[in-house]
C-alpha positions as CSV (number, residue, x, y, z in Angstrom):
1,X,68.7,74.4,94.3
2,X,71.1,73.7,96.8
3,X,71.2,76.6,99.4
4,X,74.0,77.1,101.6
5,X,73.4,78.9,105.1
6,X,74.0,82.0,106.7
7,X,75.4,82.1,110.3
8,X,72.1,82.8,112.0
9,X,70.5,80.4,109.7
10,X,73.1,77.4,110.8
11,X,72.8,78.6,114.8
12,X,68.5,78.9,114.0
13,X,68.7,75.6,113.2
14,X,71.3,74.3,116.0
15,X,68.5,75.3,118.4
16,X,65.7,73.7,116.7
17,X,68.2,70.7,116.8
18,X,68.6,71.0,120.0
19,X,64.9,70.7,120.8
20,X,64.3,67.4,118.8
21,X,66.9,65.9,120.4
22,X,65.9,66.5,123.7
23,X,62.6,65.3,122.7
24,X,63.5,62.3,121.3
25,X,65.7,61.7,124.6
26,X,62.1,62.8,126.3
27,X,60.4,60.2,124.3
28,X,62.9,57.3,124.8
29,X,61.9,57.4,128.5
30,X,58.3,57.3,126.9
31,X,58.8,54.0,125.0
32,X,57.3,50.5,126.5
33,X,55.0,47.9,126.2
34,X,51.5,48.9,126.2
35,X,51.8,52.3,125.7
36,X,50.2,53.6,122.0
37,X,52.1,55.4,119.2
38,X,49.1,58.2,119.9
39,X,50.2,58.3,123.6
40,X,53.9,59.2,122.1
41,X,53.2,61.8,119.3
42,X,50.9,63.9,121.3
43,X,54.0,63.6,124.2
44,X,55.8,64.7,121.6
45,X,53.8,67.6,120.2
46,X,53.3,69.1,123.7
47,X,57.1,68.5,124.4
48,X,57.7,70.7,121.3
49,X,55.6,73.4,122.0
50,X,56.7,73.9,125.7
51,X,59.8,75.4,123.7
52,X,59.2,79.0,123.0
53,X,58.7,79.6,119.0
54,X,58.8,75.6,118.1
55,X,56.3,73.8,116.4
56,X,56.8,69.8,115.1
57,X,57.6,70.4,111.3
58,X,56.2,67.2,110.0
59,X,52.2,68.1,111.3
60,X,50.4,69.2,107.8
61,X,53.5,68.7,106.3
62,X,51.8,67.3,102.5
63,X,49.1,66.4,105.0
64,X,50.3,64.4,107.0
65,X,48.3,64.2,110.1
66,X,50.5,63.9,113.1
67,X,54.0,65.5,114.8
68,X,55.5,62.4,114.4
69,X,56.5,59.5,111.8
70,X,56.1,55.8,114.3
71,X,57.2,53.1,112.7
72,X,56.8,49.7,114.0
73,X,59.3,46.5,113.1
74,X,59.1,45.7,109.5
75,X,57.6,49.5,108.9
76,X,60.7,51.5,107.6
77,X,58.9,54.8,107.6
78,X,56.3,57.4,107.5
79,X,54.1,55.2,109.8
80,X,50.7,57.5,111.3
81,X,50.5,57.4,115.0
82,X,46.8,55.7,116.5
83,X,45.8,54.5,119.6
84,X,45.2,50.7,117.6
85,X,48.8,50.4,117.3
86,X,50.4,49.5,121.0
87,X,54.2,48.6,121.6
88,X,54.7,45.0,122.3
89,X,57.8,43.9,124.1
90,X,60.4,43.0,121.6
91,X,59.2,45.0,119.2
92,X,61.3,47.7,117.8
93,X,60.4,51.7,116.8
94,X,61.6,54.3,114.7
95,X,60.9,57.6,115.8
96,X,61.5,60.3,113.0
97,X,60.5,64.0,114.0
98,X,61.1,67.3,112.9
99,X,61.1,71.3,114.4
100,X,60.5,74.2,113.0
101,X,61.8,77.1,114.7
102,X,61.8,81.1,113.3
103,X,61.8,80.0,109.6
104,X,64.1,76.5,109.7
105,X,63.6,72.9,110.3
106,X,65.6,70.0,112.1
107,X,64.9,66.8,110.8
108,X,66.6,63.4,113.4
109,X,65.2,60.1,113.8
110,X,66.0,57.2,116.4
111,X,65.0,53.4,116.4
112,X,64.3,52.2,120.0
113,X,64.0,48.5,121.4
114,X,60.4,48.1,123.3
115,X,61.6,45.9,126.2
116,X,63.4,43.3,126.0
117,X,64.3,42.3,122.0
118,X,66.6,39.4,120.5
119,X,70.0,39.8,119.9
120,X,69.8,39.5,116.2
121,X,67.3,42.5,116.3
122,X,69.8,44.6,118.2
123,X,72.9,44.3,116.0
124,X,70.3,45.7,113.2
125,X,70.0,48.8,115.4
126,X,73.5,49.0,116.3
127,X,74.7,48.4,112.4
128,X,72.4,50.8,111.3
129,X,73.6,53.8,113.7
130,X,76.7,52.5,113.0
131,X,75.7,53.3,109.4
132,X,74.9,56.9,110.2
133,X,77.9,57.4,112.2
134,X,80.0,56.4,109.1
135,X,78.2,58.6,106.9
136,X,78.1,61.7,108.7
137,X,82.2,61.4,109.1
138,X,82.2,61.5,105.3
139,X,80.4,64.5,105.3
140,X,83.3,67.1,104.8
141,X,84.0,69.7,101.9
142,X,85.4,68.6,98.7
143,X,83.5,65.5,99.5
144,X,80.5,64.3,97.3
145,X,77.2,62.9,98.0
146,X,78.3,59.6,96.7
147,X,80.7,59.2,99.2
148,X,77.8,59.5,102.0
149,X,76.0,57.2,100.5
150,X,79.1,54.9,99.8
151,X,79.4,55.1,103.4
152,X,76.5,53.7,104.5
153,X,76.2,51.0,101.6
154,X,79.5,49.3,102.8
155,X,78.7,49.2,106.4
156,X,75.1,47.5,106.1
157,X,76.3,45.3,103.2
158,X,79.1,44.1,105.0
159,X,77.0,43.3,108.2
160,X,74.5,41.2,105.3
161,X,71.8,43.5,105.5
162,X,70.0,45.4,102.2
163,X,69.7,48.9,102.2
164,X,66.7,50.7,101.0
165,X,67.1,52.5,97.5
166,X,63.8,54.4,96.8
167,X,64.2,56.6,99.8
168,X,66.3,59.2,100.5
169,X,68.0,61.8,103.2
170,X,68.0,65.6,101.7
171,X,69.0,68.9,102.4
172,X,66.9,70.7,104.9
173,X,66.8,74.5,105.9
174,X,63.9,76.6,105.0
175,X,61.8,74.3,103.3
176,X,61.9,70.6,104.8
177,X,63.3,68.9,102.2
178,X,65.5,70.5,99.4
179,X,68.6,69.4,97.5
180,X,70.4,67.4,97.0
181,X,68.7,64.1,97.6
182,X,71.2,61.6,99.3
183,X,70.8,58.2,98.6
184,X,72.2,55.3,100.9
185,X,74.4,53.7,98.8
186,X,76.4,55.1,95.9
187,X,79.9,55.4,94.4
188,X,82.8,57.7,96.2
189,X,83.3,61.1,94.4
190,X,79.8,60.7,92.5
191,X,77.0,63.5,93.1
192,X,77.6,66.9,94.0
193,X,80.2,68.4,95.9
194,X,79.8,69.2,99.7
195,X,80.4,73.0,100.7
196,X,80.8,74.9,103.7
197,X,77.4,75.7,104.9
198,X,75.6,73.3,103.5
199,X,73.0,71.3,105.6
200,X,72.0,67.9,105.1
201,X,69.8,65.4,106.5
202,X,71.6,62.1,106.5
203,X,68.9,58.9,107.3
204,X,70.4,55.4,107.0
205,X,67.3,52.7,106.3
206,X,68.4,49.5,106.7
207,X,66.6,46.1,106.5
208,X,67.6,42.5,107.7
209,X,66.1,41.4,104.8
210,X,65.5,41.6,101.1
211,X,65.5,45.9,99.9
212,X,62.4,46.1,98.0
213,X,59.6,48.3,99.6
214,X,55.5,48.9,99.5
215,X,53.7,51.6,101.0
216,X,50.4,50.5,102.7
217,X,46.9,51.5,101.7
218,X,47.2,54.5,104.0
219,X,49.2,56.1,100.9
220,X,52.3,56.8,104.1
221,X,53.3,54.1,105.3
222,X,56.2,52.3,103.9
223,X,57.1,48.6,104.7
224,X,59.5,45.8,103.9
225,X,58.3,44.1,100.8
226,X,59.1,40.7,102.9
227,X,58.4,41.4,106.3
228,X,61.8,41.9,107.6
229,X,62.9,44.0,110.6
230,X,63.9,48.0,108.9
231,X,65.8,50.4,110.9
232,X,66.4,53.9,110.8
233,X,68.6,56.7,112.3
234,X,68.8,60.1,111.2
235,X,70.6,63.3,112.0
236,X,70.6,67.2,110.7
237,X,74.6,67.9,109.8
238,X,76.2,70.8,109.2
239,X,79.2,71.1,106.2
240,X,82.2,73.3,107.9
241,X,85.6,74.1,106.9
242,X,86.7,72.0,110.2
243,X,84.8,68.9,109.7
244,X,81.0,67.8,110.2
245,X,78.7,69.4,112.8
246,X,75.7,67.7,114.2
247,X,73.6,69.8,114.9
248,X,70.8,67.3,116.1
249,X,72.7,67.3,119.4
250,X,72.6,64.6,121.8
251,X,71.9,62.3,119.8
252,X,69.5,59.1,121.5
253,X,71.7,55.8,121.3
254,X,69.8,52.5,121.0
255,X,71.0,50.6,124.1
256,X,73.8,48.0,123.4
């Protein structure tokens, strides 16, 4: 069922929003060679928790074990921070974390460069936020799901890159994920309708490569089926009678 929000739901969740995207801004500082994706989610956790009433929304979340999702070049998601797995330069990392705060979730993810990294690796990161950019403009009433996703399929396509298929952003509030599902690519005026109030979590994933996928034997995390660089970006947007709202404020930029 697709629920649509009350005012103190919508401003509930604007200051979770608010807290993931400072700590993503807190973790981008955080990111470099040598340091662990452990060293990053417990940064994270503690970041989280300094804010009155916050917790990170994804620990226990169906299990998983950690406040974060870190995943590392041709990992597209749902990667388990360790202290085995150490940022190399030229590497790349997406960063996908949630808040909980009084009863609602945020949901926002960022893909960072580790050092230096090649230029073909940072037009992926720029196409793909370029992606989520075009997407969330599309997000308006009397719009339809399709159209998001329609968004985002034209912009990775035209830059030659596959978009992933079997994963999908959602609707958020309450529960972390709830309808409707929103798929990356689609037709215009396809899916349902957009209405004030609803709240949507919009999450380009975008590979150099070929789009098929695998998911590792730790049953989480999810890779490119060839090995090819994935990207991902993600933001927590509000439907209003005046246009879009982000409410994952200040949102982290992958450097140009």
């Amino acid at each position: 069922m697709i629920t649509i929000k009350s005012a103190r739901e919508i401003e509930t969740m604007a200051a979770a929003g608010k807290v993931l995207a400072d700590t993503l801004a807190f973790l981008a500082g955080r990111v470099a060679p040598g340091v662990s994706t452990a060293d990053l989610d417990e940064a994270a956790e503690e970041f989280i928790r300094s804010h009155e009433g916050a917790r990170p929304s994804f620990k226990g979340l169906y299990d998983f074990p950690a406040s974060l999702c870190t995943s590392i070049n041709e990992e597209i998601v749902h990667g388990i921070p360790s202290r085995q797995r150490v940022l190399d330069d030229g590497d790349i990392i997406s960063i996908d974390c949630g808040v909980y705060l009084e009863g609602l979730h945020a949901d926002s993810a960022v893909t960072l460069p580790v050092g230096d990294v090649s230029p073909d690796t940072q037009r992926l990161l720029d196409v793909t936020q370029s992606a989520l950019d075009a997407a969330i403009k599309e997000a308006v009433v009397g719009n339809h799901v399709g159209d998001i996703g329609h968004a985002v399929q034209n912009v990775a396509e035209a830059a030659g890159y596959s978009v992933v298929r079997e994963l999908v952003g959602h609707g958020i509030g309450s529960s972390f994920h709830e309808e409707p599902q929103i798929p990356n690519y689609g037709k215009p005026k396809r899916g349902p309708r957009l209405q004030t109030g609803m709240t949507l979590a919009i999450e380009p994933m975008i590979n150099i490569g070929g789009r098929e996928i695998r998911t590792l034997d730790d049953k989480w995390t999810v890779v490119t089926n060839d090995g090819s660089l994935s990207a991902h970006f993600e933001h927590t947007v509000l439907i209003t009678a005046s246009g879009p709202r982000t409410l994952t404020v200040a949102p982290v930029h992958a450097p140009a």
